[in-house]
N, C-alpha and C positions, 0 to 999 in steps of 0.2 A: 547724382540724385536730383529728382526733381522739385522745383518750388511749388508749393501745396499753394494754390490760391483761393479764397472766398470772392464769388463777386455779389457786392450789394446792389443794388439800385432798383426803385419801384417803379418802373418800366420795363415791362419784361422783353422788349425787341432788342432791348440795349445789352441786358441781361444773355440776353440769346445771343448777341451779334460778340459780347466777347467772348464768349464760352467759346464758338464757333472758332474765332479765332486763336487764342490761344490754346486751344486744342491742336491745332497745327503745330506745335513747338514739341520739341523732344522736352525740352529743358522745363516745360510749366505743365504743370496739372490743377484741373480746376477741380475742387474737390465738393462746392455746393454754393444752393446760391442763396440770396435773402432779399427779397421786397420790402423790408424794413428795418429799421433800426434795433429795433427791440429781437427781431428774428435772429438779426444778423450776431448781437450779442450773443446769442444764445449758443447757435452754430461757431462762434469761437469759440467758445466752454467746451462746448461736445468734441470737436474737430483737434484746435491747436493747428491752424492751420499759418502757415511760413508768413502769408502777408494777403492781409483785406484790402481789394479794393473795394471803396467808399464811397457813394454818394452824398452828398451835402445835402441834399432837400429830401426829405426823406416823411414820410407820416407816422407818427404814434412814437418815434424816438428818433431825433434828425441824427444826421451823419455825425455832427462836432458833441449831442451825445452818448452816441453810440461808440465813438473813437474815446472817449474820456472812460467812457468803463471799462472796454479792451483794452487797454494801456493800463489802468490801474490791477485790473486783474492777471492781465496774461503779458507782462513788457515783453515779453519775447519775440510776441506778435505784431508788425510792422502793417504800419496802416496806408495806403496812398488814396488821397482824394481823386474825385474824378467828377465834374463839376461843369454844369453851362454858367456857371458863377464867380464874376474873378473882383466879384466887391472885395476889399480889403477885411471888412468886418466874419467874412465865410473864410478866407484864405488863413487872415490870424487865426480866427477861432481855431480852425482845424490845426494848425502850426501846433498853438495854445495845447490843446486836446492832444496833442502826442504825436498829431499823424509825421510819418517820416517823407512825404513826397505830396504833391497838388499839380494837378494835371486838367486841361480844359477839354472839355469833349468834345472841341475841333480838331484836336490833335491827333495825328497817326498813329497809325495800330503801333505801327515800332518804336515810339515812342512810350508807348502803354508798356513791351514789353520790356526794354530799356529802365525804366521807372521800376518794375518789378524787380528786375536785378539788381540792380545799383541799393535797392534797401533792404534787399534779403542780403547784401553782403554788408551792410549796416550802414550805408550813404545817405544821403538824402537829395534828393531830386524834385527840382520845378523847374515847371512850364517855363521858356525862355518870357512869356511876357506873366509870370508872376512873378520874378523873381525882383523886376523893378518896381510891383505894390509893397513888395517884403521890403526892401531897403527903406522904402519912403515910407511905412510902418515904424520903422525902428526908427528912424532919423526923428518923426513924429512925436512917438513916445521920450526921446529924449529931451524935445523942446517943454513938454507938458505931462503931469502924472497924471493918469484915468485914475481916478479913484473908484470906479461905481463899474465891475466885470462880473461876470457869470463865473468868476473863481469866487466870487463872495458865497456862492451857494452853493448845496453840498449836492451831490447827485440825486440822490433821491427828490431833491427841491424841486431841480431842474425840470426832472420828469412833469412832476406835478404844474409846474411852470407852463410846459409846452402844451399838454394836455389840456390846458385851462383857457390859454387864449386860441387853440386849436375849436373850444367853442363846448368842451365837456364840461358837464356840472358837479358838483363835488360828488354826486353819488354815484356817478356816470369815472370818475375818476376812482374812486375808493371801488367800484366791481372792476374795472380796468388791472387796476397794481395790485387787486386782492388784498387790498387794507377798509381801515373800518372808517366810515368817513369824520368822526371824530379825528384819526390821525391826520386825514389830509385837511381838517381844519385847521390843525397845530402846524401845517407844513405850508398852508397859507399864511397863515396868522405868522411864519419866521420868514417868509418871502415877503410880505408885505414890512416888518421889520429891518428888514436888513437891505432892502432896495429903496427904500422911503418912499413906497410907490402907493396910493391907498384907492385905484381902481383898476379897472378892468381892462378899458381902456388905454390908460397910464402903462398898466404893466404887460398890454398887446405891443403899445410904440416904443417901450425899452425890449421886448422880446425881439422885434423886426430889428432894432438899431443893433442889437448883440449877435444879429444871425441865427436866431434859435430857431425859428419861423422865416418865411418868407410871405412878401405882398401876394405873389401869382407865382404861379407853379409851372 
């Protein structure tokens, strides 16, 4: 039987260029694709599909929270990052968020396909040069507690989170999620709470520091 795959990424050449390729395999089927995050959710709900490949930069819902709702709602479904990003802060997140594998998009195709397998049979696979950011993460965390993580917030924050230092205004936000902007005032007013963060600003350079956002794209 073949592994059902989604591929994410808002670049559609890249998008194209794997499709293409693992279209060549008996063993993988690519069953659709998503230029965003919020898409990409979506089409796992509809699909159920064996295992998402994931982009990390992604607009209107990033990769690490697009993987944080696939994992909560569908665990079945195995996530592999696929990334020009091997900060620590994008590798954990994604780790953090569920995904089962983190891959750089210098790597070879066979490598991609490799990565596919290894986590549809319930493994977990990285990049040979992530895997010494992951140790030295953890070595890290053991020296020092992070108090202050994007686990403090609950998904729906998040969204509102990204959206907001992405440069949306709360009513630009509230037509967006299809809430009433009163709600996202309450969803501000609990992000601002709970990150102790009381600007815009403040809470753009904790977005960038947690991976939610990036500087340049």
């Amino acid at each position: 039987m073949s592994i059902r795959v989604l591929v994410a990424d808002d670049h559609r050449i890249m998008r194209e260029g794997l499709r293409s390729l693992l279209e060549d395999r008996p063993d993988i089927e690519v069953i659709a694709e998503a230029a965003d995050g919020r898409r990409t959710v979506q089409l796992a709900r509809e699909l159920s599909p064996d295992v998402v490949i994931m982009d990390v930069a992604m607009p209107d819902l990033n990769g690490i929270g697009a993987t944080r709702q696939i994992i909560a709602e569908l665990p079945g479904v195995k996530v592999v990052a696929l990334s020009m990003h091997s900060d620590t802060r994008f590798v954990t997140g994604m780790l953090k968020a569920g995904a089962s594998g983190y891959l750089l998009k210098d790597c070879a195709f066979e490598e991609v396909a490799r990565a596919i397998k290894a986590v549809a049979a319930d493994q977990t696979y990285l990049s040979p040069g992530i895997v010494g950011i992951v140790i030295d993460d953890y070595v890290d965390r053991l020296r020092k507690t992070d108090s202050l993580t994007l686990s403090t917030l609950m998904p729906r924050e998040v969204e509102v989170l990204q959206l907001l230092v992405e440069g949306r205004s709360t009513q630009q936000i509230a037509s967006h999620l299809q809430l009433s902007a009163i709600t996202i005032e309450t969803h501000l007013r609990q992000i601002i709470n709970k990150l102790d963060v009381h600007s815009v600003a403040e809470l753009t350079k904790y977005a960038i520091r947690e991976g939610l956002v990036t500087v340049e794209r």
